[in-house]
C-alpha positions, 0 to 999 in steps of 0.5 A: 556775701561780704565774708564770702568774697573776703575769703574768695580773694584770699584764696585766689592769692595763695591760689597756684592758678593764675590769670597771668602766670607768675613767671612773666616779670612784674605782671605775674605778681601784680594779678595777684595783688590787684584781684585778690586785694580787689576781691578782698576790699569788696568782702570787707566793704560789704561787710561793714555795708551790712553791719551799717544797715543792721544798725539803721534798721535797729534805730528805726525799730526802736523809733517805731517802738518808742511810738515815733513812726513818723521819724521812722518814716523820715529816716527810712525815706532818707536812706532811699535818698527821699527827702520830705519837709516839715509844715515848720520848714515850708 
């Protein structure tokens, strides 16, 4: 999706349709810049959203693996903003 909306932004920039058309003054050319920057950071973000996922899912597969489901555990609810405390901690 993030590869999708990067290049929906670039072709609305080089795109001859435009909400506002280029030969109002000043406004013409700032629909450009504003949406297709716009459309283009939320791709890229996206991109890295699911790049950081991949990687938190990786740890947590190998935790698991490694025999360590309880710090699976933990990260996997931390991720969902769930917080649990260690008997150590009570």
């Amino acid at each position: 999706m993030g590869f999708f909306n990067t290049c929906l932004g670039v072709a609305y920039m080089l795109a001859p349709v435009d909400a506002i058309p280029d030969f109002i003054p000043a406004l013409g050319s700032l629909d450009d810049t504003f949406v297709g920057i716009g459309v283009c950071l939320l791709g890229v973000s996206s991109l890295y959203r699911n790049k950081l996922r991949d990687v938190k899912t990786k740890t947590i597969l190998e935790l698991i693996d490694d025999g360590n489901s309880q710090k699976a555990l933990q990260m996997l609810l931390e991720d969902k903003g769930i917080t649990i405390k260690d008997e150590e901690e009570a």
